[in-house]
Each structure stands twice: as structure tokens, then as C-alpha cells.
KOLLO-198211 format. One record per residue (C-alpha): residue in one letter; x, y, z; chain; residue number from 1. Coordinates in steps of 0.05 Angstrom, whole numbers, always signed. Example, Ala and Ser with C-alpha at 12.3 -4.5 7.8 and 13.67 -1.06 7.14 Angstrom:
KOLLO-198211
aa_c1_c2_c3_ch_i
A_+246_-90_+156_A_1 $
S_+273_-21_+143_A_2 $
end
This chain:
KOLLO-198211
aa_c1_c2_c3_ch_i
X_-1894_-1458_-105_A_1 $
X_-1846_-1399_-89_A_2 $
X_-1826_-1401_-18_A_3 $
X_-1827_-1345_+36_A_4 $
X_-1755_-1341_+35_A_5 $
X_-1751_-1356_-43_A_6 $
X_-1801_-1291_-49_A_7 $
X_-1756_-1239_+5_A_8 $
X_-1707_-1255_-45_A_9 $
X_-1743_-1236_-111_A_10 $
X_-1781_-1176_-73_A_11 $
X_-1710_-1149_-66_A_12 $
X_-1682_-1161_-124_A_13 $
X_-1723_-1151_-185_A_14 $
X_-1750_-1218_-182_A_15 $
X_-1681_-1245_-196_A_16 $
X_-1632_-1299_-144_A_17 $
X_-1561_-1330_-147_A_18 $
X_-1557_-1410_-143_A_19 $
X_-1533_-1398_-75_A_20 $
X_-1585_-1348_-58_A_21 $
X_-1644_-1405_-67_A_22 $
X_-1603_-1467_-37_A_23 $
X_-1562_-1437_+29_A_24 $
X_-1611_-1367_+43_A_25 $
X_-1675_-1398_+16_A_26 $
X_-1668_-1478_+26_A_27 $
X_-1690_-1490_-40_A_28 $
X_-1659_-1559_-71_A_29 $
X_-1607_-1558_-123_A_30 $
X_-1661_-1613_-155_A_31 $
X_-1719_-1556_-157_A_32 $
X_-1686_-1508_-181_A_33 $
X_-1665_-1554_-247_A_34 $
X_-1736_-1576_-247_A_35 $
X_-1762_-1506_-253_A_36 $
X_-1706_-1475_-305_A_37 $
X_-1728_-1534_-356_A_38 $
X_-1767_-1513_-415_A_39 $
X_-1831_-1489_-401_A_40 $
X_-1812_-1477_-325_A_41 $
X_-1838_-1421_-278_A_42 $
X_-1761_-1397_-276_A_43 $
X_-1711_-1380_-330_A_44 $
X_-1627_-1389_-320_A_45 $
X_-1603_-1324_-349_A_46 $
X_-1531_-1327_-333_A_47 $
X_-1491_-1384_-305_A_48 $
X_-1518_-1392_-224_A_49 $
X_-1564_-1336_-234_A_50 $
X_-1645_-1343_-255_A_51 $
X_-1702_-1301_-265_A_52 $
X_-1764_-1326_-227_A_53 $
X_-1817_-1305_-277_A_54 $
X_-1838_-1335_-338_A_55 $
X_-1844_-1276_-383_A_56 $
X_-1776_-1234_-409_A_57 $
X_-1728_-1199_-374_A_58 $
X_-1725_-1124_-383_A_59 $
X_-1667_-1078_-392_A_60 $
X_-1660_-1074_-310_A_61 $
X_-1665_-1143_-292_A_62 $
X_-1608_-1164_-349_A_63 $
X_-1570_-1114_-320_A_64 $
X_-1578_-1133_-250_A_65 $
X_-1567_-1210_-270_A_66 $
X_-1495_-1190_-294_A_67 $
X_-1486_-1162_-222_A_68 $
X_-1512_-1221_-192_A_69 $
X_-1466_-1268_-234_A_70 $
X_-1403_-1226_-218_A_71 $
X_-1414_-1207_-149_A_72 $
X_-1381_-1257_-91_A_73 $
X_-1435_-1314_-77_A_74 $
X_-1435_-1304_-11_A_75 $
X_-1430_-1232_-6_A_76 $
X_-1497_-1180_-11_A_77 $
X_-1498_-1167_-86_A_78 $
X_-1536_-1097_-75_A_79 $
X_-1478_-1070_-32_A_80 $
X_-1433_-1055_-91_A_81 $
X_-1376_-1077_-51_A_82 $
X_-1357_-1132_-97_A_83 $
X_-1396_-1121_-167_A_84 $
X_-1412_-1057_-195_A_85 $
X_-1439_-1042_-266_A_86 $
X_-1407_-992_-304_A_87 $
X_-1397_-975_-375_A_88 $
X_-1438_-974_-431_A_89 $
X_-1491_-1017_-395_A_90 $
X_-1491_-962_-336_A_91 $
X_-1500_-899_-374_A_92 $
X_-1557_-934_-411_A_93 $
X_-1585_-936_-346_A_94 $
X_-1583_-869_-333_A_95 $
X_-1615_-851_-401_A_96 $
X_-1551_-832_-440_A_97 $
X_-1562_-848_-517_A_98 $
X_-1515_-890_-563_A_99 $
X_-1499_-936_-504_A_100 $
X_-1510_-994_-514_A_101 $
X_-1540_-1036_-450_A_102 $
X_-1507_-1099_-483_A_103 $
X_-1461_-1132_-468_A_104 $
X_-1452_-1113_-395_A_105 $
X_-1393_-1083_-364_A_106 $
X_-1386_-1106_-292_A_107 $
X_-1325_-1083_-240_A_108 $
X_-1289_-1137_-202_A_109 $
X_-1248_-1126_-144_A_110 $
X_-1172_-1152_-147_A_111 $
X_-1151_-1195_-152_A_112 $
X_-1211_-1234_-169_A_113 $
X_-1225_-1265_-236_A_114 $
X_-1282_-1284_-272_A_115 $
X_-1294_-1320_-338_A_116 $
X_-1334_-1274_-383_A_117 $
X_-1399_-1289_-422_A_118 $
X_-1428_-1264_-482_A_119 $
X_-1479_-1227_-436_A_120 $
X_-1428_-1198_-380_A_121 $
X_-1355_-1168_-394_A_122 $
X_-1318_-1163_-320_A_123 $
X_-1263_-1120_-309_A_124 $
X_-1219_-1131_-250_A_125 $
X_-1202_-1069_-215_A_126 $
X_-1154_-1053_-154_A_127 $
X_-1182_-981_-162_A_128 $
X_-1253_-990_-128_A_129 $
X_-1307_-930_-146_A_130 $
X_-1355_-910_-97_A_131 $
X_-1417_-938_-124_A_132 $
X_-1494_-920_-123_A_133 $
X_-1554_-950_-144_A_134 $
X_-1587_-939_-213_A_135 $
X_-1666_-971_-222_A_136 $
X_-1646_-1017_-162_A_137 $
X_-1568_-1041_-201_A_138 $
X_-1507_-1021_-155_A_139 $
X_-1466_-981_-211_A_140 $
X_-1404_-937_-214_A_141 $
X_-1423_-870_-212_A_142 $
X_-1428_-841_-279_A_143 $
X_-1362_-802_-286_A_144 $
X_-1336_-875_-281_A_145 $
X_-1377_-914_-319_A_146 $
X_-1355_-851_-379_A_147 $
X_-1282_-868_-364_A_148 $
X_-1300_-947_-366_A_149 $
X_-1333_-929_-430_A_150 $
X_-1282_-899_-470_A_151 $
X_-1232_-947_-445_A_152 $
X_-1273_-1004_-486_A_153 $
X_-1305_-964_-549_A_154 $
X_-1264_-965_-610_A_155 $
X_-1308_-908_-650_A_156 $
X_-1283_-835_-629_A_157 $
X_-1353_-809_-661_A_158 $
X_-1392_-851_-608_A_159 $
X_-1332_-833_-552_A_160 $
X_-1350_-764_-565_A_161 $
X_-1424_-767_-570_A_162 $
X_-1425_-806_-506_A_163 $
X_-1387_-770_-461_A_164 $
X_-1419_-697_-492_A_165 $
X_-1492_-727_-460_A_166 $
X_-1455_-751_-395_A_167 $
X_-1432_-674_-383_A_168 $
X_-1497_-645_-423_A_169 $
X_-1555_-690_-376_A_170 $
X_-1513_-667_-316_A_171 $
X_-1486_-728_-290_A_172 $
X_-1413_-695_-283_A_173 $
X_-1371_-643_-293_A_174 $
X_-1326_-636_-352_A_175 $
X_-1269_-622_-298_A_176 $
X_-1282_-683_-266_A_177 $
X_-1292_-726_-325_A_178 $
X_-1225_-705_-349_A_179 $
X_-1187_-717_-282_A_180 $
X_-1220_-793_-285_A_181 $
X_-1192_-806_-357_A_182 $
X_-1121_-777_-341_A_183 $
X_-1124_-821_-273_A_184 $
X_-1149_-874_-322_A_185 $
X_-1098_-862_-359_A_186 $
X_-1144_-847_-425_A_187 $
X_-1113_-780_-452_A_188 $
X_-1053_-814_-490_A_189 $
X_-1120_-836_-534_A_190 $
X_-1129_-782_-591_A_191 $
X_-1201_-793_-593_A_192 $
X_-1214_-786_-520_A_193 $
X_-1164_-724_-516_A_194 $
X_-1201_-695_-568_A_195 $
X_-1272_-700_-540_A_196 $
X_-1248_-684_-467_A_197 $
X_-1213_-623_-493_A_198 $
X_-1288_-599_-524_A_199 $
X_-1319_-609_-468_A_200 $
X_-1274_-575_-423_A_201 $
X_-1291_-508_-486_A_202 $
X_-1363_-515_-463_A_203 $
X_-1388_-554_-529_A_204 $
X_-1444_-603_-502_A_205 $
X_-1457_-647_-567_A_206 $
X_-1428_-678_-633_A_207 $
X_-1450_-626_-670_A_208 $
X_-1428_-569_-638_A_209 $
X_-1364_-613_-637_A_210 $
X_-1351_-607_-711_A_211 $
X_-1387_-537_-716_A_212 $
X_-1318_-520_-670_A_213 $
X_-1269_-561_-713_A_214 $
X_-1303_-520_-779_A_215 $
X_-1290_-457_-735_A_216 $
X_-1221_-480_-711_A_217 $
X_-1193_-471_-790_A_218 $
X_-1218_-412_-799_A_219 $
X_-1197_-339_-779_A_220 $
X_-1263_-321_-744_A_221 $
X_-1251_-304_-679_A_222 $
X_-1269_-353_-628_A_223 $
X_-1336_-363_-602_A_224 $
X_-1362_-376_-528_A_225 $
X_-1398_-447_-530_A_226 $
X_-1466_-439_-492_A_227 $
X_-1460_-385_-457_A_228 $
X_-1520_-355_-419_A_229 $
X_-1543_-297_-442_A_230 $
X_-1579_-237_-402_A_231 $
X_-1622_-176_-419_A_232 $
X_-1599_-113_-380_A_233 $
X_-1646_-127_-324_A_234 $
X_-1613_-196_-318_A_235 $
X_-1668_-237_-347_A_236 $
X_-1641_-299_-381_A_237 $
X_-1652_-293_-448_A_238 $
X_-1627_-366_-476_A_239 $
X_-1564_-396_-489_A_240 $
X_-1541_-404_-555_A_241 $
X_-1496_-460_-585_A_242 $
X_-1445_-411_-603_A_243 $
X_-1438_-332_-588_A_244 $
X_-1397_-286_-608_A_245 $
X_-1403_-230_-553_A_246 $
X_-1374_-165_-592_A_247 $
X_-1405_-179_-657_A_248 $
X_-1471_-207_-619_A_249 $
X_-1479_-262_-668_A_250 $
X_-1502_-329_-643_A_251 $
X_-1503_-400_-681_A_252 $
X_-1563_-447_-663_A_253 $
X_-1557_-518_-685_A_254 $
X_-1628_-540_-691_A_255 $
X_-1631_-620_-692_A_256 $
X_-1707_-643_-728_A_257 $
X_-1701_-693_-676_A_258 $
X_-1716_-644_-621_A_259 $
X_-1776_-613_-663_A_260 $
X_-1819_-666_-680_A_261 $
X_-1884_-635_-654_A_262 $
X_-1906_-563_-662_A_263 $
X_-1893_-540_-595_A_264 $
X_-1819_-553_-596_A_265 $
X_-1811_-518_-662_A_266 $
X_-1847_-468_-636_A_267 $
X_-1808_-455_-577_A_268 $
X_-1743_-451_-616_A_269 $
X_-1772_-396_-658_A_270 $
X_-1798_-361_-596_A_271 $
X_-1724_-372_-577_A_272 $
X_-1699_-335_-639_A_273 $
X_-1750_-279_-631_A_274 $
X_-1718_-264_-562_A_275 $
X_-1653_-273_-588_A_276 $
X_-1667_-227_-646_A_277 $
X_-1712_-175_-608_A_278 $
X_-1646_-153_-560_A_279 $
X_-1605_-138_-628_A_280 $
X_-1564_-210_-633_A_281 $
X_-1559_-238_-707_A_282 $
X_-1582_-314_-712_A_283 $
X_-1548_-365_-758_A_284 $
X_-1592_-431_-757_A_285 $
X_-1561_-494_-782_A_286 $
X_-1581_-558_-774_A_287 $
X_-1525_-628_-756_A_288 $
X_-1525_-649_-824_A_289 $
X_-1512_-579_-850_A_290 $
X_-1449_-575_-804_A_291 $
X_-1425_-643_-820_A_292 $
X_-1441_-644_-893_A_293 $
X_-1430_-570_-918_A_294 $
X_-1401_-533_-866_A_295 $
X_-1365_-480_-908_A_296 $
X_-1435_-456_-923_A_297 $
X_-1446_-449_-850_A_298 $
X_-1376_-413_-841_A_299 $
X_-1405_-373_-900_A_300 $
X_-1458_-342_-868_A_301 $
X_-1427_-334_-803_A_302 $
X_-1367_-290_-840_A_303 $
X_-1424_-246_-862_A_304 $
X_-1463_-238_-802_A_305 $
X_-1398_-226_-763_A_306 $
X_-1384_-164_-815_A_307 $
X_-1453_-140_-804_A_308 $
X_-1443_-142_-730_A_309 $
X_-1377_-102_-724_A_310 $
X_-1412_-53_-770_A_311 $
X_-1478_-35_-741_A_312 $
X_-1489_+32_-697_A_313 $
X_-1536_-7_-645_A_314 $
X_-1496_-63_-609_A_315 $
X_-1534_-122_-584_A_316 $
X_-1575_-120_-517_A_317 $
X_-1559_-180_-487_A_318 $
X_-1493_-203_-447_A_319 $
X_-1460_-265_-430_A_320 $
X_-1454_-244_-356_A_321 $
X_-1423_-297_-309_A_322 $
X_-1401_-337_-364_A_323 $
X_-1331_-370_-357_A_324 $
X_-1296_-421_-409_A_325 $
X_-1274_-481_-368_A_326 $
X_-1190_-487_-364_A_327 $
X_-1150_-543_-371_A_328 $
X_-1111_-542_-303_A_329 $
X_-1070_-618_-329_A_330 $
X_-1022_-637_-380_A_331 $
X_-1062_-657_-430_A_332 $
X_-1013_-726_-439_A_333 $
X_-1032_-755_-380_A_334 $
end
């Protein structure tokens, strides 16, 4: 039988308490709580000191908040974020953010306290705490942290780049901001990370547009304004392209058949094209795997529309008012 106090406890924390949660806040016996971990119990141990009160599996939250639990001080309020904070990987997955991975768990640790890692939970002792918030009820670094975190630990520069594209494209920071945390990080000596701050900071918001810019860098085609909004006359937004190329109004749109699984999304990015189209701008459509695979067909058909736009008697419609490419106001060595 769970206890009042063994119950505040759960309430509050995803149905999850420290060892020292259940014996000195609870009064629950060191001798129960063995009893009830065994096989077959009402409670599961999921890390060292910390157990999940429930007989069915943990999800993705509760694992995350049970690496918390097992980092944070034992006597200290593990929601507070004072002295355990998720961040990495495990935090962005949180927050949505695709391609990272919510295992293992990356877990702040003031200094200069040290804890013995697990294959669940990967702290990281820090003298430079974040201010922290709380993500599905797990005190976290805020996400232009857990980015920097990220690419401190990730190896691949593909998944560096994809990652930190969807941290700037959901909205969780600001590509100014992101890049002042990795040069404070001290990240930017890192080619990889350079590189995908340095898109970013262009206004490219993916992977793909990320290579559609490296094709374009070794080319002479002039270069293009990454997702610019574009207005009609009246100052309607019109849409916002992956690429544009104001005085030729030619846009690129890189269409992913993820994002147009059902019939109304492909509709919509026809109805997209149509608008484009209607105001005079000249669409090339490509898809990732075209610009990863064979972008000099890509470059191809953007050489020709580009002719065709310099050439025509009716310009195009449409302008990319208020539109500013981000600057790079650091060294970029850092």
C-alpha cells in the first residue's frame, strides 16, 4: 500500500522517487522498498536510488526525469534545476527535435560535483550553470544549451547539422544566439559545427537546403537569399521559398515526400507554386535526394531559369521586403 506521503511524492513527480525521497520525506523502510523492487513487485529500480512506482513501463518522460532524479543532490528539490538539469540530445527530444536521440541521457552537474555515469545517464559537470526550465515536467537547459551540449558530444557533422537546423527552424532559438553559445562553448574550432552555424546564420533552416547552398557555393550563380518572405505589391505574404533569387525572380523549393504524405499537403505546395508562379516568379522543384544525389541537374535548371529571368520584359511581382541575411558579428575561430 502506497502511503500518503509515498503518493505527494509520485503525484509530483511522474510517479517516480529517490531512495531518500521514500525513507527520510516518506518514512518508508529501506526493507520495503527492496521488497517491492523484487521481481514481480508493484515498483521497478530504474537507476541506482531511483524507482518507478508503477508496474507497467516507463515512458520517454519518466526515463528522462529518472536521470534527473539520479543526478540531482539527494537532499536537494530535484524539480528546481538548481543541481540537475537535462540537456543534450535527451532534451531536444523533448522538445520534439528529430534525430535526437532521448538515449542515453545527458544530465548537467554543478562543480565540482562528480558522478559515476551509467549506461542510462551521461553527467557532465559544469561550473557554467544555464538557467533552466521545465520540459513535460523534466528541469532542462534551455534549448540553445542543450544544442551546444549536443554538438559538444555528437561525432556525425550530418546529424550536428540536421539538429541544430530544427533547433533554429521549430523556433527554439536564434541562429545569433546559438552561435554566441558554441563560441562561449568553445565549439567553433570544430569544422563541422562551424560549418552548420555558419548556414544558419545565411538563413538555411535544413540539411537540404544545406547542401543545395554548398552545390550553389561552386558555382558562379549569383547568390541566393535563403527563405526569404515574399510580398505581393499590396503586402500580402505570398510564401517563402527555400531559395530566391530577387532580380531574376527565380525561387528553388525543396519538396521533401515526407511532408506530402496525404493529399492535402501536396496540395498545398502546389497551391504554393500557383501563387508563386501567378506574380511572375519561375519555380525550380527538387526534392533532398535530387540535391544530394544529382545536384548538377538541379544547378542545371537553375542556370536556365536564371537566363530566362534576366531576359524577360515583365519582372516578377513579388518582393522580399523586410528581408535581412543574418551577419556574423564574431570571429568565426572562437
Amino acid at each position: 500500500m502506497i502511503t500518503p506521503g509515498t503518493a505527494k511524492v509520485a503525484r509530483r513527480q511522474l510517479g517516480l522517487a529517490t531512495r531518500h525521497q521514500l525513507t527520510a520525506t516518506a518514512g518508508v523502510p529501506g526493507g520495503t522498498i527492496t521488497s517491492r523492487t523484487r521481481p514481480g513487485g508493484p515498483w521497478q529500480r530504474l537507476l541506482p536510488r531511483v524507482y518507478l512506482l508503477q508496474t507497467g513501463p516507463p515512458d520517454h518522460r519518466q526515463r528522462a526525469l529518472a536521470a534527473v532524479l539520479y543526478a540531482a543532490e539527494p537532499a536537494a528539490d530535484p524539480l528546481s534545476g538548481e543541481t540537475a538539469a537535462l540537456t543534450g540530445a535527451a532534451a531536444l527530444s523533448l522538445l520534439g527535435i528529430r534525430d535526437a536521440p532521448a538515449a542515453p541521457a545527458d544530465v548537467l552537474v554543478r562543480a565540482p560535483r562528480r558522478l559515476k555515469a551509467t549506461p542510462q545517464v551521461r553527467p557532465l559537470t559544469t561550473s557554467r550553470w544555464p538557467r533552466t526550465i521545465t520540459v513535460a515536467g523534466v528541469p532542462s537547459a534551455r534549448p540553445v544549451r542543450a544544442a551546444a551540449d549536443f554538438a559538444a558530444r555528437c561525432q556525425n557533422p550530418d546529424r550536428v547539422r540536421s539538429v541544430l537546423a530544427q533547433v533554429v527552424q521549430s523556433g527554439w532559438c536564434h541562429p545569433h544566439d546559438l552561435h554566441a553559445e558554441l563560441r562561449t562553448s568553445r565549439l567553433l574550432s570544430r569544422p563541422a559545427v562551424r560549418a552548420a552555424a555558419g548556414e544558419l546564420l545565411a538563413g538555411v533552416r535544413s540539411v537540404a537546403e544545406a547542401r543545395a547552398r554548398d552545390a550553389l557555393t561552386g558555382t558562379d550563380l549569383p547568390t541566393p537569399l535563403w527563405n526569404a518572405r515574399l510580398y505581393t505589391p499590396d503586402g500580402t505574404f505570398l510564401a517563402s521559398p527555400d531559395a530566391y533569387w530577387p532580380d531574376e525572380g527565380v525561387a528553388l523549393e525543396i519538396d521533401s515526400a515526407e511532408y506530402h504524405y496525404t493529399r492535402d499537403a501536396w496540395q498545398a505546395t502546389l497551391r504554393r507554386r500557383l501563387r508563386l508562379e501567378a506574380h511572375g516568379i519561375l519555380v525550380a522543384s527538387a526534392t533532398p535526394s535530387m540535391i544530394r544525389d544529382t545536384p548538377h541537374e538541379v544547378i542545371a535548371a537553375l542556370r536556365h531559369l536564371l537566363t530566362l529571368g534576366t531576359t524577360r520584359p515583365t519582372p516578377p511581382t513579388a518582393s522580399a521586403r523586410g528581408h535581412q541575411q543574418l551577419t556574423l558579428p564574431f570571429q568565426v575561430g572562437g
